[in-house]
C-alpha positions as CSV (number, residue, x, y, z in Angstrom):
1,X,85.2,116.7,105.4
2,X,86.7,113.6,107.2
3,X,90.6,113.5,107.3
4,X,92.3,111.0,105.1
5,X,95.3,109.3,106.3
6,X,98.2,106.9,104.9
7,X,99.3,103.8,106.5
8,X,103.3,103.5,106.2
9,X,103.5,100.4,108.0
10,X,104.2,98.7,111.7
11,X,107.2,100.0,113.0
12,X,108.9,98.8,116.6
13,X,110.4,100.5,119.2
14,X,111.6,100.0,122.5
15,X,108.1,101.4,123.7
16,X,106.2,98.6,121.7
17,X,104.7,99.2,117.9
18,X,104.1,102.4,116.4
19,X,101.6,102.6,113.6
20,X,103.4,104.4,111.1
21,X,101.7,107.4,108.4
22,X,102.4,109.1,105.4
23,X,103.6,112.3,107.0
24,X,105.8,110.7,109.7
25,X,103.7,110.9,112.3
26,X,103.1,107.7,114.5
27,X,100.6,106.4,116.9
28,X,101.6,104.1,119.5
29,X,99.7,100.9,120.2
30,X,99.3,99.7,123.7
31,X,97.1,96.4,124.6
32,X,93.8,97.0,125.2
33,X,93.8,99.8,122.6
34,X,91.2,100.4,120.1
35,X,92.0,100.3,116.8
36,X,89.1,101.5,114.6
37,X,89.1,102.9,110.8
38,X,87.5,102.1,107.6
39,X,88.7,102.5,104.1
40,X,87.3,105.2,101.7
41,X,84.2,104.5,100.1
42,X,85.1,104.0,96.0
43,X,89.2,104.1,96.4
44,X,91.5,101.7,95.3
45,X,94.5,100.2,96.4
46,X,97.7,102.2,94.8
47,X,101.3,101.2,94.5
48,X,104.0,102.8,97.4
49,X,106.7,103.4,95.1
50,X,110.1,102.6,95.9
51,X,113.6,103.9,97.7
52,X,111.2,106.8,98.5
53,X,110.2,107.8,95.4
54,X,106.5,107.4,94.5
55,X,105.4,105.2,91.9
56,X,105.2,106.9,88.5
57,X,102.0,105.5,87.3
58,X,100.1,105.0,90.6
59,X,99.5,101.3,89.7
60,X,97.0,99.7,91.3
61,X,97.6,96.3,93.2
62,X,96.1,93.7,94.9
63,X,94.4,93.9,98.1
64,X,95.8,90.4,99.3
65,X,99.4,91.9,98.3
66,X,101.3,92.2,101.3
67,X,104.5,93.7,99.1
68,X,102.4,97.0,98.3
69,X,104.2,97.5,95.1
70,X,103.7,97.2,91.4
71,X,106.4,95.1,89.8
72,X,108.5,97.6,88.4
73,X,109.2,99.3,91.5
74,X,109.0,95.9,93.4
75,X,112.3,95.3,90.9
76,X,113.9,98.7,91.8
77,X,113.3,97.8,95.4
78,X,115.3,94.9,95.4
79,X,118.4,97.0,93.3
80,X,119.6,97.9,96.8
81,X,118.6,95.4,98.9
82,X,121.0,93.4,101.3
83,X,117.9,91.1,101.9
84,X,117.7,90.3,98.0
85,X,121.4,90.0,98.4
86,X,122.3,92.5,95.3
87,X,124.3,94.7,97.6
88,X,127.7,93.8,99.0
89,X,130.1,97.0,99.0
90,X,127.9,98.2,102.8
91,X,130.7,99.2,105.3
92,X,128.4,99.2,108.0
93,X,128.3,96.1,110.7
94,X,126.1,93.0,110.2
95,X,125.0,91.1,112.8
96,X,124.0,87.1,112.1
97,X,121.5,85.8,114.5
98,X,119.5,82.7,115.4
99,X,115.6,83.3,115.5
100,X,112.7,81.0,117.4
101,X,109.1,81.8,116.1
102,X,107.8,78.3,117.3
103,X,108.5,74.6,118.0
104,X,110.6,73.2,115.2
105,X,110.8,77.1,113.7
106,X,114.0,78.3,113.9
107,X,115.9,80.2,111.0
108,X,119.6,82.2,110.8
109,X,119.5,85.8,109.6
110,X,121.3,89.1,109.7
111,X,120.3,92.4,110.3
112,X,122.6,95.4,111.0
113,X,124.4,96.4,114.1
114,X,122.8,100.2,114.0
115,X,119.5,98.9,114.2
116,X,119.6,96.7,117.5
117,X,117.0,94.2,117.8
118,X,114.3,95.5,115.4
119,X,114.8,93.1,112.9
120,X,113.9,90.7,115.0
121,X,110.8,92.1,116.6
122,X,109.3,93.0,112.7
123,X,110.0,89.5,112.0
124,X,107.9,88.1,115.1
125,X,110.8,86.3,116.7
126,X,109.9,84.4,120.2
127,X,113.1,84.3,121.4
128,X,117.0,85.2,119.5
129,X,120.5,85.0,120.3
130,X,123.1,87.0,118.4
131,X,125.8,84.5,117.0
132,X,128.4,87.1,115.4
133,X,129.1,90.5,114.4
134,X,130.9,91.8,111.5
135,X,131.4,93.1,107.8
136,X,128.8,92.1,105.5
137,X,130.0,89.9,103.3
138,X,131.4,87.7,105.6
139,X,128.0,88.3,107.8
140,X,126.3,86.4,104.4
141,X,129.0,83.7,104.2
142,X,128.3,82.7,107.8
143,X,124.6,82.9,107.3
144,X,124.4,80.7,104.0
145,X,126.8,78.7,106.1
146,X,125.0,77.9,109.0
147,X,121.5,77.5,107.0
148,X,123.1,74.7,105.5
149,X,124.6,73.1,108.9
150,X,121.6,73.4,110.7
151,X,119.4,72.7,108.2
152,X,116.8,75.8,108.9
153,X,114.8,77.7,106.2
154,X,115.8,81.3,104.9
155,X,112.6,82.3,105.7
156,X,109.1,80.8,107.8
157,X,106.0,82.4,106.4
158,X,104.1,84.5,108.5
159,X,100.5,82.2,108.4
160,X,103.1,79.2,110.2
161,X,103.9,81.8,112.7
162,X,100.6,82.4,113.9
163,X,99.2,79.4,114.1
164,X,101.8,78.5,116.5
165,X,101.6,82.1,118.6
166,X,98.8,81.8,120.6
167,X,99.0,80.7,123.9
168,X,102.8,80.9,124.7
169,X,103.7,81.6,128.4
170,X,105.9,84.5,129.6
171,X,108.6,83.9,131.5
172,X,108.2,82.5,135.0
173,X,104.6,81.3,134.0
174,X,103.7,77.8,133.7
175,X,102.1,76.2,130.4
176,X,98.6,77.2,129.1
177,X,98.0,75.1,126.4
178,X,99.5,71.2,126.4
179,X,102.2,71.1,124.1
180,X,103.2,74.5,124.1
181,X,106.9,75.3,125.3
182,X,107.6,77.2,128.2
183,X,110.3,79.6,128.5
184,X,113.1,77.3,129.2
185,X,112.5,74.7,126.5
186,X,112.8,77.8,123.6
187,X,115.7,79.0,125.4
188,X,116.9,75.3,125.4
189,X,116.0,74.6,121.5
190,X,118.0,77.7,120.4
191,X,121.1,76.9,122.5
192,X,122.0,73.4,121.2
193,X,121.7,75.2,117.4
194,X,124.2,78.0,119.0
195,X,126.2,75.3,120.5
196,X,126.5,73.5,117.0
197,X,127.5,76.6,115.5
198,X,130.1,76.9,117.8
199,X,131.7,73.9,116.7
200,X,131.9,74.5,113.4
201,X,135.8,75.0,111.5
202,X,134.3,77.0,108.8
203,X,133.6,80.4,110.7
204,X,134.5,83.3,108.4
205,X,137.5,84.7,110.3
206,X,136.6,88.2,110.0
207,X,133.6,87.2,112.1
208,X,133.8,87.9,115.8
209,X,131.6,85.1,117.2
210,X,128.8,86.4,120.0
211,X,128.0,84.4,123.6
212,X,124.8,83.0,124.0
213,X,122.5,85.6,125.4
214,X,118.7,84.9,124.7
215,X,116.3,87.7,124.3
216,X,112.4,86.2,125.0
217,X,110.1,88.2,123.7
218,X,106.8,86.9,124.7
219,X,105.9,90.3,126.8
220,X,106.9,92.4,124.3
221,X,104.4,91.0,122.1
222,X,101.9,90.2,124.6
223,X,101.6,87.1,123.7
224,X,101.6,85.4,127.4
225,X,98.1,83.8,127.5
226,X,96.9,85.0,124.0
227,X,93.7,82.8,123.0
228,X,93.9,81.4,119.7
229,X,92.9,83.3,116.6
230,X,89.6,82.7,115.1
231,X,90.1,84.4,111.4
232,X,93.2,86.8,109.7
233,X,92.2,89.5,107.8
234,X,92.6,88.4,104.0
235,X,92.5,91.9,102.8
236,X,90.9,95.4,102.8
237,X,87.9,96.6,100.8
238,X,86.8,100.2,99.9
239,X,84.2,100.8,102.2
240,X,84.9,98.1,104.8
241,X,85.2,99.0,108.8
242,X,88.4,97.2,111.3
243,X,87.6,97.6,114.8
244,X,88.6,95.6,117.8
245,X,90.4,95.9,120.8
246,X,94.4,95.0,120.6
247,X,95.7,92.5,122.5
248,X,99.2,91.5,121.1
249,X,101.1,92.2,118.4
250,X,104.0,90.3,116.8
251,X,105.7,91.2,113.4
252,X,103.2,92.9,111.1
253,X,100.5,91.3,113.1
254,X,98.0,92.9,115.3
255,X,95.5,90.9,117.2
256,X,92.7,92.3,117.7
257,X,89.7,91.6,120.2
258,X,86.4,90.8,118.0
259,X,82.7,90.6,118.6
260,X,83.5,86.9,117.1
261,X,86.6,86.4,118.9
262,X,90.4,87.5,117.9
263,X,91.5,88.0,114.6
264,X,94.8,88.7,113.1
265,X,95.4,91.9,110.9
266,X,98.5,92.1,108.8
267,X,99.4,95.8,109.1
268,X,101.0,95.5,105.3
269,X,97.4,94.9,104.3
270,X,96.6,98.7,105.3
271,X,99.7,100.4,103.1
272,X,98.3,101.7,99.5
273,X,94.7,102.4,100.8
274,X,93.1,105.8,102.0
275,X,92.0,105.1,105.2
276,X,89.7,107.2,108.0
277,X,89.5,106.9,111.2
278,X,86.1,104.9,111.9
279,X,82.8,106.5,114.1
280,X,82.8,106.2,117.2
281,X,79.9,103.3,116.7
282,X,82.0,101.3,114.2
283,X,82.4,97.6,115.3
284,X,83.8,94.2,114.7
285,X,84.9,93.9,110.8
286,X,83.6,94.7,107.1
287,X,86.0,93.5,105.6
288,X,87.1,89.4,104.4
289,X,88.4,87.3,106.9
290,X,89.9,83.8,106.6
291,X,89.0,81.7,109.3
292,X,91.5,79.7,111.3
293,X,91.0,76.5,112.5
294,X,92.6,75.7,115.7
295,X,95.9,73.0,115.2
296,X,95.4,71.4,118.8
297,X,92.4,70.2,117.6
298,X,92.7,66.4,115.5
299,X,90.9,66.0,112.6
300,X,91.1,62.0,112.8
301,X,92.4,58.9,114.1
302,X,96.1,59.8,112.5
């Protein structure tokens, strides 16, 4: 009888991403690994539950749901969440920081102190700097603050975020693709922003302001050279087969190496399914994917 597992999600930590399961145990994803597995044959895609509790009625949801979570316990969720901004009694430290995904991407956020940088690396963040540190509330005023002054989003989807990742070179490497910043422009971008914030009166006081200290994170992510991606995964089917060879990772996202060239997978796409691991002959995908169409590329005269 073949082993069944449960995806939990992408986690990151300072090794690189950690594939997550239902009974704690990870495994650890290193480029040029091969991720292989299929989804049982007749299953369907069940609800996770919510604050660790599973769902009561097993809903089923959507496999193009990356939020894994029927809408009741999608509402209990968000009862004690600081991102849904229903929580504001926390004693613990925030951090508020300045994030880079691409050119003309850059949004404020604020994660807490306890957690380091892993905020940042689950969102896909290029390149951060910290801007403050200090109680929550005030962490939210400066964030609301500076989205305004700036004029940066709360949010940039994930599909923006990859269409923009590919190519990107490290540090100390010279550009790949025309157009694409190198090292030094990010790091240039997200310093005039931190010097703006700088100069602005309205700083909550309680608010100790941070010096800017980029963190790149195209390594990390593997992302140095990365080809552009031919298709994303649009969602899982019972019986269909993943199987390519990794090459970076950023966020959620896992690139993997394809007989028709690199696609993206959205790890949330695997939570809710019974998944096995996949023979040793499985290849290429089963499953839908969405193809990509590469942005470099004009369509027309304008």
């Amino acid at each position: 009888m073949r082993r069944v597992w449960r995806c939990a999600g992408l986690r990151w930590s300072v090794d690189g991403p950690v594939l997550m399961w239902g009974d704690g145990r990870g495994s650890s994803l290193g480029w040029g690994k091969r991720v292989a597995f299929g989804v049982v044959e007749g299953g369907v895609r069940t609800c996770v539950g919510a604050r660790g509790h599973a769902c009561p009625v097993a809903a089923v949801v959507s496999g193009r749901s990356t939020g894994v979570r029927c809408e009741e316990c999608a509402r209990l969720d968000r009862t004690h969440s600081v991102a849904a901004d229903t929580v504001a009694d926390d004693p613990r430290p925030y951090r508020v920081y300045l994030a880079w995904f691409g050119p003309g991407m850059v949004k404020v956020g604020i994660t807490r102190v306890e957690r380091g940088s892993a905020r940042l690396l689950e969102q896909g963040a290029v390149v951060f700097s910290w801007l403050g540190q200090g109680p929550l509330m005030a962490a939210r005023r400066a964030e609301e603050l500076l989205r305004a002054a700036l004029k940066v989003p709360d949010r940039i989807p994930y599909a923006d975020k990859r269409v923009v990742r590919a190519g990107l070179p490290g540090p100390g490497e010279r550009v790949v693709r025309a157009g694409l910043p190198g090292p030094g422009e990010r790091v240039a971008e997200i310093r005039e922003l931190h010097e703006r914030v700088g100069r602005l009166d309205a700083w909550p006081e309680s608010l100790q302001r941070a010096p800017f200290e980029p963190v790149d994170h195209t390594e990390v992510f593997g992302l140095a050279g990365l080809g552009p991606a031919v298709g994303v995964v649009s969602e899982l089917v019972p019986g269909g087969v993943v199987s390519g060879e990794l090459c970076a990772a950023a966020g959620p996202d896992l690139h993997l190496r394809t007989g028709r060239g690199v696609v993206v997978l959205d790890t949330r796409l695997m939570t809710g399914w019974e998944l096995t691991a996949a023979g040793d002959g499985a290849a290429g995908l089963s499953v839908p994917v969405r193809e990509l169409r590469d942005s470099t590329v004009q369509d027309g005269l304008f």
